[in-house]
C-alpha positions as CSV (number, residue, x, y, z in Angstrom):
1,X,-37.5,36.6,117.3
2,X,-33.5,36.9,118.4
3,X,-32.0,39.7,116.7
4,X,-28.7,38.8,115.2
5,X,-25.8,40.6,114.7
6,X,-22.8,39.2,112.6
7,X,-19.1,39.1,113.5
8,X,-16.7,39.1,110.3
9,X,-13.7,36.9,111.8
10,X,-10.9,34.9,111.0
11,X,-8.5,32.1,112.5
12,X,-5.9,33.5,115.0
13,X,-7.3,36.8,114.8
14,X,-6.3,38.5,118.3
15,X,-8.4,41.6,117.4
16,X,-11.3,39.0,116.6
17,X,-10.9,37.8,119.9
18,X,-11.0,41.3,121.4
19,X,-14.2,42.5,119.8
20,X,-16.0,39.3,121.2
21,X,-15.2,40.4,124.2
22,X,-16.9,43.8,123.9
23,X,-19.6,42.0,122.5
24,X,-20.7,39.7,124.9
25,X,-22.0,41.0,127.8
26,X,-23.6,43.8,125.4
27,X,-25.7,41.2,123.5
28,X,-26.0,39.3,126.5
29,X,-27.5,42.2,128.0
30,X,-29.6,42.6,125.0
31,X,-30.7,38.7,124.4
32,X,-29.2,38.9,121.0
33,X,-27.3,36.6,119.6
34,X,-24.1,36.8,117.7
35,X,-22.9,34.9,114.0
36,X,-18.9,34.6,113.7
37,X,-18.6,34.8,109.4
38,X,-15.8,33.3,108.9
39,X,-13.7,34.7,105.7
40,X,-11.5,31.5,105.6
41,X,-15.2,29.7,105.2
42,X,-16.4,32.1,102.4
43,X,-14.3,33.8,99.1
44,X,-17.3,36.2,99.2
45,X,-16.8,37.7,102.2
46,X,-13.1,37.2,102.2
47,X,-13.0,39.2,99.2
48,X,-15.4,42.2,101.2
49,X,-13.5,42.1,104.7
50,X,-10.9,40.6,104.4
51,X,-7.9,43.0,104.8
52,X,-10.6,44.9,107.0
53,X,-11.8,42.1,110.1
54,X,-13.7,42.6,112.6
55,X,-16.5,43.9,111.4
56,X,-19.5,43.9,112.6
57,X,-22.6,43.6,110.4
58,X,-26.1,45.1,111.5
59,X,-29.8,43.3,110.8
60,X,-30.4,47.0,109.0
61,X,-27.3,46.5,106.9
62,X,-24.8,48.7,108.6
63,X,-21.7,47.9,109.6
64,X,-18.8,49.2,112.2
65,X,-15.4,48.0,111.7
66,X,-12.4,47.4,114.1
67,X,-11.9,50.1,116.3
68,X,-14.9,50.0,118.2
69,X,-16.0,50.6,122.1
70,X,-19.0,49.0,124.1
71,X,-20.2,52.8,124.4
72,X,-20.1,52.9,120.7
73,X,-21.7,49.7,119.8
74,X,-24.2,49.9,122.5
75,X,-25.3,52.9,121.1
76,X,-25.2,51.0,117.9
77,X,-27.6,48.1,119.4
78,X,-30.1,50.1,121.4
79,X,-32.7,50.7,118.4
80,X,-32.5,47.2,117.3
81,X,-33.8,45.9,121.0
C-alpha cells in the first residue's frame, strides 16, 4: 500500500508551489505519493487552512504548516516508510 501524504493548496499559491518542490524528490525517494486538497474545492477545509496553506497533513493525523525544510519533513516521513 502507497502511503499518502496530503498537500493543503490553493490557486496561484507561490508558496504552494514551493513546498511541492521540497516534496518531490522526498516522496519520490520514499514511493509515496502526494494529494493536493484544494480549499477552493472544499468550504471544509477552506474554513481549517485557509488563511494557513501549505500544510501538510500526515496518514497519523499530524500536520506541519508553511515554513518547512526537506531536513524537517524528511525527518517527518521516515517512520511512515
Amino acid at each position: 500500500m502507497t502511503v499518502q501524504i496530503r498537500l493543503v493548496t490553493g490557486t496561484h499559491c507561490h508558496l504552494c508551489e514551493q513546498a511541492k518542490a521540497i516534496l518531490q524528490p522526498l516522496l519520490s525517494a520514499r514511493q509515496m505519493q502526494l494529494l493536493e486538497l484544494n480549499i477552493e474545492d472544499d468550504p471544509t477545509v477552506a474554513e481549517l487552512y485557509g488563511l494557513r496553506i501549505p500544510v501538510l497533513l500526515f496518514p497519523d493525523g499530524s500536520e506541519k504548516g508553511w515554513p518547512f525544510t526537506a531536513a524537517q519533513i524528511a525527518r517527518m516521513l521516515d517512520p511512515l516508510v
